[in-house]
Biotite code that builds the C-alpha atoms (Angstrom):
import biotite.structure as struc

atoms = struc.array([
    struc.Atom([5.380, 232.455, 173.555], chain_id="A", res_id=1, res_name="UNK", atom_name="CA", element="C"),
    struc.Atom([7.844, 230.335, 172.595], chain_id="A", res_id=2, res_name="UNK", atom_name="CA", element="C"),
    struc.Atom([10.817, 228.812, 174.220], chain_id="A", res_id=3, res_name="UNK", atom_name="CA", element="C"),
    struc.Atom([14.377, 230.185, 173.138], chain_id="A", res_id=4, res_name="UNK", atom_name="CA", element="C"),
    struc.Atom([16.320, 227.614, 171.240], chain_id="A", res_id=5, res_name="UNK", atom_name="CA", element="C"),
    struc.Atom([19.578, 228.505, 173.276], chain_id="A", res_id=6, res_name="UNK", atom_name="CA", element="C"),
    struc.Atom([17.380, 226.548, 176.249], chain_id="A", res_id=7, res_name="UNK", atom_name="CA", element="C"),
    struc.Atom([15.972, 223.450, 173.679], chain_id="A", res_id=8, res_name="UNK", atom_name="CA", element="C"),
    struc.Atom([18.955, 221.074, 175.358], chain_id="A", res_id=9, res_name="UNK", atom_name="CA", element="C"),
    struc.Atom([18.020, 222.043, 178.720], chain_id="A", res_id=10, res_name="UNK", atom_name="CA", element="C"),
    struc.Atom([14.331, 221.515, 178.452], chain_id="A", res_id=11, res_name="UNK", atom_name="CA", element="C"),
    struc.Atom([15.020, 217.916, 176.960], chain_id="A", res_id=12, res_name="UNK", atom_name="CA", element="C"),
    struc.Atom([17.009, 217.495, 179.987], chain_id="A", res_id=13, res_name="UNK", atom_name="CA", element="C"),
    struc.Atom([14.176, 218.563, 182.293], chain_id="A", res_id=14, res_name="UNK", atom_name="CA", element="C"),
    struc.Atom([11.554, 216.521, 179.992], chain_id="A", res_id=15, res_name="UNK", atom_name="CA", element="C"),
    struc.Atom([13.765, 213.383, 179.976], chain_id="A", res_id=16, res_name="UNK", atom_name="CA", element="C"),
    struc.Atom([14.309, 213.942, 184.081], chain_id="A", res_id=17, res_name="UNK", atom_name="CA", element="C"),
    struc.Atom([10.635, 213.882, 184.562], chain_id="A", res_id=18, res_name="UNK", atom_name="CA", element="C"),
    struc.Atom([9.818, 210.738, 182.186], chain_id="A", res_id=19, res_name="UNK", atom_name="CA", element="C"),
    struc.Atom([12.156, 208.663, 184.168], chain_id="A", res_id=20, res_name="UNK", atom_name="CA", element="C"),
    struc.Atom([10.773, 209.981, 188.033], chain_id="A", res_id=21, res_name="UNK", atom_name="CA", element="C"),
    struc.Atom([7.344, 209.157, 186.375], chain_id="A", res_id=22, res_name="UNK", atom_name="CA", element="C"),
    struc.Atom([8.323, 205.577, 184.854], chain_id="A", res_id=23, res_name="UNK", atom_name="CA", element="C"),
    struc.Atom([7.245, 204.003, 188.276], chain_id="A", res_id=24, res_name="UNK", atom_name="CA", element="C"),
    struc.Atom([6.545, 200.418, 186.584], chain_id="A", res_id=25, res_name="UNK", atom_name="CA", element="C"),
    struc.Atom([11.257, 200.961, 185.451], chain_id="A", res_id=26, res_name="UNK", atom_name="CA", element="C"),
    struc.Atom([11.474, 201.858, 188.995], chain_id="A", res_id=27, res_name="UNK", atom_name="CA", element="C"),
    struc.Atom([9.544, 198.411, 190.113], chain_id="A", res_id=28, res_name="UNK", atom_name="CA", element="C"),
    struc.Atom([11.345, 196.002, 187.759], chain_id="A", res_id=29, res_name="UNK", atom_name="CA", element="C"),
    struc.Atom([14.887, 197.635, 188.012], chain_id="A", res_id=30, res_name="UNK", atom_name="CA", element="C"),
    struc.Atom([15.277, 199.984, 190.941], chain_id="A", res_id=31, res_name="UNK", atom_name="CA", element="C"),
    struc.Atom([19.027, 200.304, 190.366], chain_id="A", res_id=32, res_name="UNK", atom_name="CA", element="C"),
    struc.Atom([18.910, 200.671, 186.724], chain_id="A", res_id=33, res_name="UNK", atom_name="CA", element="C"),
    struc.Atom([16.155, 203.389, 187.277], chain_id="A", res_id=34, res_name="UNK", atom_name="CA", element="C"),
    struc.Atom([18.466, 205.377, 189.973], chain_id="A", res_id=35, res_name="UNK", atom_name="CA", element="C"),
    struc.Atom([21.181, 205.074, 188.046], chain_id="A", res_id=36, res_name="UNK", atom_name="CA", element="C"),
    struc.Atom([19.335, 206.881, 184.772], chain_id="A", res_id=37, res_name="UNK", atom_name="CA", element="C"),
    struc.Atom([18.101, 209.706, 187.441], chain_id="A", res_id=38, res_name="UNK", atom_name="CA", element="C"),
    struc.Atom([21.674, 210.349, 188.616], chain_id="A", res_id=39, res_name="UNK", atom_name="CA", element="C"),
    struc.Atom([22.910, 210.231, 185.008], chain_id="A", res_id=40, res_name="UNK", atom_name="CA", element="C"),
    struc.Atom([19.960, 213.328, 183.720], chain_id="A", res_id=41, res_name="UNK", atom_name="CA", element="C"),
    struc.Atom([20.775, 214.808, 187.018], chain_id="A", res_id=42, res_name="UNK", atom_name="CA", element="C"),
    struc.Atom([24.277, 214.913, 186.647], chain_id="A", res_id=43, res_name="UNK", atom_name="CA", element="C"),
    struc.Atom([23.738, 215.952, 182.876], chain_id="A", res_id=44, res_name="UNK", atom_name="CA", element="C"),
    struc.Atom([21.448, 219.358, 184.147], chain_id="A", res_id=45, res_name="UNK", atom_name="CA", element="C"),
    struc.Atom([24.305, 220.162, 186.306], chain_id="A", res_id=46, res_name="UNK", atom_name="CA", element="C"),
    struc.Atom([26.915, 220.023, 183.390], chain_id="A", res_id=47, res_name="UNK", atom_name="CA", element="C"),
    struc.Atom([23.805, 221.989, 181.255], chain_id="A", res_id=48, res_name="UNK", atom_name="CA", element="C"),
    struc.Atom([23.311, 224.435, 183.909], chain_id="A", res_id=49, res_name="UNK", atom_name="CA", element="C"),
    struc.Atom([27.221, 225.107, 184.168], chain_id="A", res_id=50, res_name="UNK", atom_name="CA", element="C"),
    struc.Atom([27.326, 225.300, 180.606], chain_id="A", res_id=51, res_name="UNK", atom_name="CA", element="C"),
    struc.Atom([25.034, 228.419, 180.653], chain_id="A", res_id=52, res_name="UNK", atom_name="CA", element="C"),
    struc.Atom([26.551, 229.845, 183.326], chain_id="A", res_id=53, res_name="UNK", atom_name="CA", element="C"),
    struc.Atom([26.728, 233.373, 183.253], chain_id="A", res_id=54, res_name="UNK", atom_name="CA", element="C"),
    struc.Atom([24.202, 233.489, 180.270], chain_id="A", res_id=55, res_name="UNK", atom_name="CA", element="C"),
    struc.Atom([21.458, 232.102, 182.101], chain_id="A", res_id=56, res_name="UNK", atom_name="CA", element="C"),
    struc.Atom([18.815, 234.676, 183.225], chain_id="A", res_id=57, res_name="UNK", atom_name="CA", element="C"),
    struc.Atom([18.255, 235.429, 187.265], chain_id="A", res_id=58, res_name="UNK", atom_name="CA", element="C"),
    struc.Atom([15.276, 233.371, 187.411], chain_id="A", res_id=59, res_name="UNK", atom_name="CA", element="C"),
    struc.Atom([15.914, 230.223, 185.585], chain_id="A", res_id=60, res_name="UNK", atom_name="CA", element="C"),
    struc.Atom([19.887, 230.234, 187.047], chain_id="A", res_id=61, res_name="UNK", atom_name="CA", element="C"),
    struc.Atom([17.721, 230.462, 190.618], chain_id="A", res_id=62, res_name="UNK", atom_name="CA", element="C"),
    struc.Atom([15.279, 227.673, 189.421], chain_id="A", res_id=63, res_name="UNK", atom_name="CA", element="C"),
    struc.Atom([18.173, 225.600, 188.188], chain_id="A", res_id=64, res_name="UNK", atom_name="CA", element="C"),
    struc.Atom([20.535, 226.140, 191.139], chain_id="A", res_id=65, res_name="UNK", atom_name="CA", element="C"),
    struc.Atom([17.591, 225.274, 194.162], chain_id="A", res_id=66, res_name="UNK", atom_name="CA", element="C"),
    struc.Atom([16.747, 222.178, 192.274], chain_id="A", res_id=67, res_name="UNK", atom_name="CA", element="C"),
    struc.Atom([13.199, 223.503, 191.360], chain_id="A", res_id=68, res_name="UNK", atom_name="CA", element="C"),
    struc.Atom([13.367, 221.927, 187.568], chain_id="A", res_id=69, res_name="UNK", atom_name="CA", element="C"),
    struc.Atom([9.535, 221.896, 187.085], chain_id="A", res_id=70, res_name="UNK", atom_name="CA", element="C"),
    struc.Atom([9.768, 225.568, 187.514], chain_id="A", res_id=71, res_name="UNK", atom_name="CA", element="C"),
    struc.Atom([12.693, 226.037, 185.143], chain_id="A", res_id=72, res_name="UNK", atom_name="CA", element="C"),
    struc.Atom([10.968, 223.807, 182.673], chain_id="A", res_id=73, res_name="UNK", atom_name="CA", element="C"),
    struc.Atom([7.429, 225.831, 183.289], chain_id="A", res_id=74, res_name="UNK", atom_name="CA", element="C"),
    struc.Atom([9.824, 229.224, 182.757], chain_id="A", res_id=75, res_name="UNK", atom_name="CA", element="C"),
    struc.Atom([11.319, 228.177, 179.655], chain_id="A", res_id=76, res_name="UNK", atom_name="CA", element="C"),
    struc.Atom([8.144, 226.759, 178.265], chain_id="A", res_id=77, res_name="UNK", atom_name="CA", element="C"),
    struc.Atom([6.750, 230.555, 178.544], chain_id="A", res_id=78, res_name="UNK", atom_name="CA", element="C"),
    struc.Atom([9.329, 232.078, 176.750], chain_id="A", res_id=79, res_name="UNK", atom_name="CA", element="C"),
    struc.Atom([11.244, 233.349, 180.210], chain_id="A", res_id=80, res_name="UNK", atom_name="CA", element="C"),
    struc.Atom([7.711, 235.132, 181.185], chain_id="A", res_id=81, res_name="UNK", atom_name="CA", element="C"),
    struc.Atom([7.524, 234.641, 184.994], chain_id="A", res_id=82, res_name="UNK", atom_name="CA", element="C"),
])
């Protein structure tokens, strides 16, 4: 399957999210700088996830609202097949 386009901005979110909590040797040089670029993607898939709002399907607006982005990522990734 392949992921909607309507989701593309949201799954860059969720990739760039997880390249920065993976960057360990950022995190060792430049602690703050590295929180501060995980509170900016955060705060940029809350504005994504409010953007959808009411579009979003049940299970990704669940995976999205508890937090669970690997999930959401995993669910768009299949094409919304749970």
């Amino acid at each position: 399957m392949t992921a909607d386009p309507t989701y593309l901005p949201l799954m860059d979110l969720l990739q760039h999210r997880s390249a920065v909590i993976a960057d360990h040797a950022w995190r060792d040089r430049d602690a703050a700088a590295h929180l501060r670029a995980l509170q900016e993607v955060s705060e940029a898939l809350v504005a994504e996830h409010h953007r959808l709002g009411a579009n979003l399907p049940p299970r990704l607006k669940h995976y999205l609202t508890q937090c669970s982005y690997a999930k959401a990522a995993a669910w768009i990734e299949s094409g919304g097949v749970d």
